[in-house]
C-alpha positions as a printed NumPy array, in Angstrom:
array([[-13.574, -37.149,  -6.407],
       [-13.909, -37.275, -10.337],
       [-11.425, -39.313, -12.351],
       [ -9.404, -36.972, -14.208],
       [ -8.336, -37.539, -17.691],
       [ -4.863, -37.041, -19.038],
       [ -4.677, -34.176, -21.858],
       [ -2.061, -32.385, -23.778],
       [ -2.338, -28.741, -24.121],
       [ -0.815, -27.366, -27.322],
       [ -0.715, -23.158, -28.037],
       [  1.17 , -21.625, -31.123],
       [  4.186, -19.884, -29.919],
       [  3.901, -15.729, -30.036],
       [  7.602, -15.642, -31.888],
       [  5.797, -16.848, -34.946],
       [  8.865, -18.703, -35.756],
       [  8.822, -21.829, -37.953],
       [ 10.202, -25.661, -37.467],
       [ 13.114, -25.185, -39.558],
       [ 11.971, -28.739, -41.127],
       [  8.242, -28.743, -41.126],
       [  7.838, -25.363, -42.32 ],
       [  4.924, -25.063, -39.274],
       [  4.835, -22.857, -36.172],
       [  6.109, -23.641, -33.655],
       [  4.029, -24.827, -30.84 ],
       [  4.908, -24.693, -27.268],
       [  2.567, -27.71 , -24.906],
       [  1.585, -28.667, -21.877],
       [  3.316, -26.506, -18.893],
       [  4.634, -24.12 , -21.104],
       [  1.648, -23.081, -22.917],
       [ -0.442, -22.57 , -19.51 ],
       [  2.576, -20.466, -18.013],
       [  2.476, -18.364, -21.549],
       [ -1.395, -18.222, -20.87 ],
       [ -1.725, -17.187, -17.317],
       [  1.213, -14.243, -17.809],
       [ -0.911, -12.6  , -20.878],
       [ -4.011, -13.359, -19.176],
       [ -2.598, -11.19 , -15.91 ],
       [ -0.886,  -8.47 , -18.168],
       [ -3.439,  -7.808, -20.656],
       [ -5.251,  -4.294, -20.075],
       [ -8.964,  -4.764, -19.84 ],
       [-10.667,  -4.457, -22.939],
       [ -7.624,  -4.463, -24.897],
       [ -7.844,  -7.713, -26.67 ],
       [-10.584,  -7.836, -29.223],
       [-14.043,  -9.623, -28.802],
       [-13.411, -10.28 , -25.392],
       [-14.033,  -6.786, -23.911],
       [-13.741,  -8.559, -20.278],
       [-10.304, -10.325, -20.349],
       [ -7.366,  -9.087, -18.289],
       [ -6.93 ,  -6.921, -15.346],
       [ -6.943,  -3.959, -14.308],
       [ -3.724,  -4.737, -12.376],
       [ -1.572,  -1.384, -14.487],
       [ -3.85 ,   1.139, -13.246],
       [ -3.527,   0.08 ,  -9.555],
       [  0.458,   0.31 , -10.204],
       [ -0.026,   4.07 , -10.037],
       [ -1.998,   4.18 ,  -7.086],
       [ -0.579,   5.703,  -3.762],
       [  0.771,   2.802,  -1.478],
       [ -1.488,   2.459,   0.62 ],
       [ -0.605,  -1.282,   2.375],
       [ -3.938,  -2.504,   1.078],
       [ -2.932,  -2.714,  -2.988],
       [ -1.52 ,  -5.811,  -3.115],
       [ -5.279,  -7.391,  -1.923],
       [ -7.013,  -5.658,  -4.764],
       [ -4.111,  -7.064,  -6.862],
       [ -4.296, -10.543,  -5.312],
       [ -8.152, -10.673,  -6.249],
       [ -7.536,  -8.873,  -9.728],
       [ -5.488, -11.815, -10.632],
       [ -7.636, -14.818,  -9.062],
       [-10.567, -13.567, -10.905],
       [ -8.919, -13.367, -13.861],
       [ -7.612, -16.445, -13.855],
       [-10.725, -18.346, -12.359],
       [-12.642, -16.924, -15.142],
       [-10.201, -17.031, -18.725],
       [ -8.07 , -20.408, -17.798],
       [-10.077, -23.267, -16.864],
       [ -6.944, -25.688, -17.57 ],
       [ -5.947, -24.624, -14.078],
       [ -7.027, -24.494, -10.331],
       [ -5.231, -21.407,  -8.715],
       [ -3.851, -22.412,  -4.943],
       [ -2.438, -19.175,  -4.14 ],
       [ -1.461, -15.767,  -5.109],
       [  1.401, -13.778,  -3.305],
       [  2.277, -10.351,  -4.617],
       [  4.903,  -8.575,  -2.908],
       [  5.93 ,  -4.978,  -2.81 ],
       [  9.207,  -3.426,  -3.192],
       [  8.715,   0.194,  -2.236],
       [ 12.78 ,   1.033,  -2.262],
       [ 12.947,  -0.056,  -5.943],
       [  9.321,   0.467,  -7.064],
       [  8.787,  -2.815,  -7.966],
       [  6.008,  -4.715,  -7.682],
       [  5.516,  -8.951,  -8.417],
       [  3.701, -11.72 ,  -8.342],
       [  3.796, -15.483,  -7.553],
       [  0.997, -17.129,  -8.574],
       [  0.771, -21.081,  -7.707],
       [ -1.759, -23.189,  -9.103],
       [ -2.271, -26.711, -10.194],
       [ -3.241, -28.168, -14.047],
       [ -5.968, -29.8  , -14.187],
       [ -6.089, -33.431, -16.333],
       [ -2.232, -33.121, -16.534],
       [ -0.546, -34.915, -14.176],
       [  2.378, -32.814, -13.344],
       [  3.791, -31.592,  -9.654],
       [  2.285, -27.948,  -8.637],
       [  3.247, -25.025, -11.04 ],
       [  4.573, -21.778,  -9.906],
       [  5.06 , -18.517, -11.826],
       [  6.418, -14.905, -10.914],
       [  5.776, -12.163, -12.683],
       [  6.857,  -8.296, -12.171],
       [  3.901,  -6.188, -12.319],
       [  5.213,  -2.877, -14.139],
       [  3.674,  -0.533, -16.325],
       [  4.36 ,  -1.524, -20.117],
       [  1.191,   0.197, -22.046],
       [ -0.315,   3.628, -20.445]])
C-alpha cells in the first residue's frame, strides 16, 4: 500500500463573499470544498460548463423518465462515473439513490473516502430534482 501524504484542499466559496478583514474571498477547505465539488459535479447538465464539454451527468434527463424500477442503476453509474472521472481527491465506496414515488422525489447518498486527508469516511445526500430544463 502507498504512503499517503497529508494535503489541504482549498476552493473559493460560490457566495463570492469577502473576509470582512482581509478584503479576500472567502475560501471554504478540506471536507467542505470536496462536498461543494462532488454536489456540482453530480448536478451539472452535461456540456453545460464551458471547456469541459464532458463534465456532469446526465442524471436531469433520467428524472423524467417513466419509473421503471431500473432508474436508479443508470443513476447509480451516472454518478460513479462522474465522480471517478472529475474528482480524483476522492475514492467513491458507495452510491445509494432511493426513490420516493408518493412524493416524486428522488436522492442520493453518495459515500466515499478523501484521499491524502486523513479524515473518517464522508457521506453526502443530495435530492435529485429538476432545476434547469
Amino acid at each position: 500500500m502507498p504512503l499517503l501524504r497529508s494535503r489541504s484542499f482549498k476552493d473559493i466559496n460560490l457566495s463570492f463573499k469577502r473576509h470582512p478583514i482581509t478584503n479576500d474571498l472567502i475560501v471554504i477547505k478540506n471536507e467542505d470544498a470536496i462536498k461543494r465539488s462532488v454536489h456540482n459535479c453530480i448536478l451539472t447538465i452535461v456540456g453545460e460548463k464551458p471547456f469541459q464539454k464532458d463534465f456532469g451527468t446526465i442524471v436531469n434527463a433520467s428524472l423524467f423518465e417513466l419509473d421503471t424500477g431500473l432508474n436508479y442503476i443508470s443513476i447509480q453509474n451516472q454518478i460513479t462515473s462522474c465522480l471517478k472521472a472529475f474528482e480524483p481527491r476522492i475514492k467513491v465506496t458507495e452510491v445509494i439513490v432511493d426513490t420516493d414515488g408518493e412524493n416524486n422525489q428522488m436522492s442520493a447518498k453518495i459515500t466515499y473516502d478523501i484521499i491524502g486527508l486523513a479524515v473518517p469516511r464522508q457521506a453526502i445526500d443530495v435530492l435529485l430534482f429538476p432545476a434547469r430544463v
